[in-house]
MITORFI-977290 format. One line per 4 residues: number of its first residue (from 1); their letters; for each residue x, y, z of N, C-alpha, C, O. Coordinates in Angstrom, 3 decimals, m for minus. Last residue first. Layout:
BEGIN
NUM	a	X/Y/Z/X/Y/Z/X/Y/Z/X/Y/Z ~ ...;
***
This chain:
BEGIN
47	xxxx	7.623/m42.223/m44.452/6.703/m42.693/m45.506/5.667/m43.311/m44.951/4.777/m43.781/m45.659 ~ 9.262/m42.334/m42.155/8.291/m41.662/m42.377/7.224/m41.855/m43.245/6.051/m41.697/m42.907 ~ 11.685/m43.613/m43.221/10.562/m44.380/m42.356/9.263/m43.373/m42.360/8.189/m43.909/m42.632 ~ 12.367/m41.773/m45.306/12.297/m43.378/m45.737/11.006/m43.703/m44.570/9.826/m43.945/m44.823;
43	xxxx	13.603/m40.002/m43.236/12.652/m39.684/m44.513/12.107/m40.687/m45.047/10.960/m40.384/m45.377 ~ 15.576/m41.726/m42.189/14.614/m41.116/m41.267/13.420/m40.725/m42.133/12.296/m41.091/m41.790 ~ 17.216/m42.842/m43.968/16.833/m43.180/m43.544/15.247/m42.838/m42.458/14.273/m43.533/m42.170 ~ 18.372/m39.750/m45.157/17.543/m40.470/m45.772/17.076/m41.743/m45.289/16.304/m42.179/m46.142;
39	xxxx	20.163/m38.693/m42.702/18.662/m38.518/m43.081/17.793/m39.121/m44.188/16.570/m38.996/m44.133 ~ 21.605/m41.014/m42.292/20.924/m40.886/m41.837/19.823/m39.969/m42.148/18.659/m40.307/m41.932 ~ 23.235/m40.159/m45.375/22.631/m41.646/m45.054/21.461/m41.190/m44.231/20.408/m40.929/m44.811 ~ 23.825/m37.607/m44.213/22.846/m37.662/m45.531/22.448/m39.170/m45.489/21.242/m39.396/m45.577;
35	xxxx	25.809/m38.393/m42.527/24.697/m37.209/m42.285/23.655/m37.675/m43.605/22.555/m38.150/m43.321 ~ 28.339/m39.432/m42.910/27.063/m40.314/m42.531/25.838/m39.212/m42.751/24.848/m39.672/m43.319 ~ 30.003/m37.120/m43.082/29.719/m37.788/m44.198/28.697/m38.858/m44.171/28.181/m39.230/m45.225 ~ 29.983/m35.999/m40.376/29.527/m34.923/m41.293/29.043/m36.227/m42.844/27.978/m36.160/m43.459;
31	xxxx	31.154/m38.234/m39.249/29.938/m37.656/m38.525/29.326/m37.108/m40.091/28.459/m37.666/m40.764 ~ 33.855/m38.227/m40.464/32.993/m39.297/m40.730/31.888/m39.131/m40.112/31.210/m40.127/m40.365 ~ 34.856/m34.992/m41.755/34.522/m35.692/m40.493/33.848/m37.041/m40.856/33.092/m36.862/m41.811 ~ 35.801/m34.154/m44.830/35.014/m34.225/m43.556/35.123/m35.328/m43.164/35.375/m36.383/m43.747;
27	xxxx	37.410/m34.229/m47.737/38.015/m34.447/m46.113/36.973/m33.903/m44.796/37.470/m33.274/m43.862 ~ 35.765/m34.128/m50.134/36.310/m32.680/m49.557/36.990/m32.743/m48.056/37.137/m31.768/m47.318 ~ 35.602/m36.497/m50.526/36.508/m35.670/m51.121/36.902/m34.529/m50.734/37.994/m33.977/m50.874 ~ 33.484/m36.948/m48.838/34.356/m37.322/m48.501/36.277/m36.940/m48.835/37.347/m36.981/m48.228;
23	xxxx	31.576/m35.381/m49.991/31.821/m35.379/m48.575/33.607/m35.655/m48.554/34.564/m34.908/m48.350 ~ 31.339/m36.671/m52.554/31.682/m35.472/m52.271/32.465/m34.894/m50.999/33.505/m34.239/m50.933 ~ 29.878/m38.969/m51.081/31.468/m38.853/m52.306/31.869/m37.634/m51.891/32.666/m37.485/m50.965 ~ 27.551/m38.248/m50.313/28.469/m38.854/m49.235/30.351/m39.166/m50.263/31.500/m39.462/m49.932;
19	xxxx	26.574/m37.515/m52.906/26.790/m36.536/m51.697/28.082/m37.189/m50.514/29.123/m36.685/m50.095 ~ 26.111/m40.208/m54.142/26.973/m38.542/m54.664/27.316/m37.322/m53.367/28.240/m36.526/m53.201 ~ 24.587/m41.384/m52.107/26.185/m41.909/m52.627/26.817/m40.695/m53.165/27.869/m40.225/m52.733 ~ 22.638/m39.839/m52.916/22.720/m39.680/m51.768/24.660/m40.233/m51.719/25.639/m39.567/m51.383;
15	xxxx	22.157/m39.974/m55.440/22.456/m38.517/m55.004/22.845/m38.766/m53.756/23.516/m37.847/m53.285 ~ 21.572/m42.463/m55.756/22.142/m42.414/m56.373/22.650/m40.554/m55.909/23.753/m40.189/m56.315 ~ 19.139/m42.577/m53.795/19.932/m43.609/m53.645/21.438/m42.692/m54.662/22.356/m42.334/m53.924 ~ 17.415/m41.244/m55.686/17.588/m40.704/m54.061/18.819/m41.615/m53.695/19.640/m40.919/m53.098;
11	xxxx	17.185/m42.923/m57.989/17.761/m42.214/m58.341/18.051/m41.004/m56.430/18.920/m40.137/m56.339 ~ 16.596/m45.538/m56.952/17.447/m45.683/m57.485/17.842/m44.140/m57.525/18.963/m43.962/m57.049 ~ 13.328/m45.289/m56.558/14.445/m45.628/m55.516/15.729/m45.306/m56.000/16.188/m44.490/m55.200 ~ 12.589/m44.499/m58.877/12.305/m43.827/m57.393/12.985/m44.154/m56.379/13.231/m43.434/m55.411;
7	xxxx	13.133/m46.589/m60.472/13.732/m45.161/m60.817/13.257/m44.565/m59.584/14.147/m43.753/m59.331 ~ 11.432/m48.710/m59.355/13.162/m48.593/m59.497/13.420/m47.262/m59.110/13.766/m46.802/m58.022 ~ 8.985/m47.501/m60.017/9.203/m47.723/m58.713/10.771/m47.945/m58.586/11.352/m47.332/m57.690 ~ 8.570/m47.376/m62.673/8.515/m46.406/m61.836/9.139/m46.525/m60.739/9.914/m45.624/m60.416;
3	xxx	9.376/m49.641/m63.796/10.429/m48.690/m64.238/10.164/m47.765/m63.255/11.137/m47.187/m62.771 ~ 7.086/m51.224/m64.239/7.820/m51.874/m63.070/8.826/m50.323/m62.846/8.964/m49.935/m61.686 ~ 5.433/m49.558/m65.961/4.816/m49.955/m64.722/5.880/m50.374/m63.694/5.770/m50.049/m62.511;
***
């Protein structure tokens, strides 16, 4: 019951840090590496 709601947050949270890693490893732009924050913010409010 409590496990659902973590794991729903936790794991978009956890790809999104993976992505903005990646990003970063690969030397983009600090525009290009915010990108995925901001859209998961925007997707978030929508809810």
């Amino acid at each position: 019951m409590f496990l659902s709601p973590l794991l729903i947050s936790l794991i978009p949270g956890f790809v999104i840090l993976l992505v903005t890693w990646w990003f970063k490893r690969m030397n983009f732009p600090l525009f290009a590496r915010i990108i995925p924050g901001i859209l998961t913010v925007i997707a978030k409010k929508e809810i």
